[in-house]
C-alpha positions in Angstrom: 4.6 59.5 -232.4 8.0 60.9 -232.0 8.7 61.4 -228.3 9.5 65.5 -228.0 12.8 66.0 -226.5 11.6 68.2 -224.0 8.9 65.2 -222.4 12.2 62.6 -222.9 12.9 62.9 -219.1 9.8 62.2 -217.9 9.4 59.1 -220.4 12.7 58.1 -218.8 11.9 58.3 -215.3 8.5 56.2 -216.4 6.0 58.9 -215.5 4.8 58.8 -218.8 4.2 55.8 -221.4 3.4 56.8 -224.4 3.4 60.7 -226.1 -0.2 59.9 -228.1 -0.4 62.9 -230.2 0.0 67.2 -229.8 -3.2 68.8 -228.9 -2.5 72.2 -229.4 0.6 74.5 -229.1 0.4 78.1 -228.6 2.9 81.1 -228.2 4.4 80.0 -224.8 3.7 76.2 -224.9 2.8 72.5 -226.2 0.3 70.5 -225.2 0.5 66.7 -226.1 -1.6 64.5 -224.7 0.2 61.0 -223.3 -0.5 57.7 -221.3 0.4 57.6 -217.8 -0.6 53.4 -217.2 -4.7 53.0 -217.8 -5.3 57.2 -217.6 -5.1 59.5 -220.7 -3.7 62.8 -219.2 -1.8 66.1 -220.6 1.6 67.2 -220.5 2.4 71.3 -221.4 5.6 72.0 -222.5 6.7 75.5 -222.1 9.0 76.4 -225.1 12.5 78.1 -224.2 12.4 81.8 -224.1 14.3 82.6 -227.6 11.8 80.3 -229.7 8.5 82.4 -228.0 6.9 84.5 -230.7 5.1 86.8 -227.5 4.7 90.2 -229.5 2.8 91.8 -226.4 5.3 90.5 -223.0 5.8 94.4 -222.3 1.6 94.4 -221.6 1.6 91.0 -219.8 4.6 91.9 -217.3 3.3 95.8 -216.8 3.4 96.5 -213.1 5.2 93.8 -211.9 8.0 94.9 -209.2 11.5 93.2 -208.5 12.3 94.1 -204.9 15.6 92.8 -205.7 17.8 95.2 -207.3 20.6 92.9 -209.0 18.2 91.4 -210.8 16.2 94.8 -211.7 19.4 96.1 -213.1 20.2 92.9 -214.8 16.7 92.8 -216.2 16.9 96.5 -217.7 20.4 96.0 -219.0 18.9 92.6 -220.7 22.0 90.7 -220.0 21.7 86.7 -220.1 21.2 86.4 -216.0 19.0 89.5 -216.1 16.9 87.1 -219.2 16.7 84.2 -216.9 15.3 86.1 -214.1 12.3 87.7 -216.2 11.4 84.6 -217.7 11.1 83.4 -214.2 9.6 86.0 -213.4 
């Protein structure tokens, strides 16, 4: 199979082998399943944050609180810091 680019690193580094084959993949990740030496393991890939298709994010972050209020306003005003702090979030 066709290493993703996404696992690439870890091939490189030699913590994985072999990418066998995808298992599943979902609205948030990818799940492949590779060789690490004799064991068969998992590896999730979370997608990047403008390729999720995550219709109900506004249910899953209700009631969260940002004590921090650069990133609160950057998060309401949706610039690209403000982004990168709520998918961290």
């Amino acid at each position: 199979m066709k290493i993703p680019k996404r696992l690439q690193p870890l091939v490189d580094d030699g913590m994985v082998d072999e990418v066998l084959y995808q298992l599943m993949s979902g609205k948030e990740a990818q799940v492949f399943v590779v060789r690490c030496g004799e064991s068969v393991r998992c590896a999730k890939v979370y997608k990047e944050a403008k390729n999720r298709s995550f219709k109900q994010a506004v249910q899953y972050q209700e009631g969260r609180k940002v004590r921090n209020t650069r990133r609160a306003r950057a998060m309401s005003k949706k610039t690209r810091y403000g982004q990168k702090e709520q998918e961290d979030a």
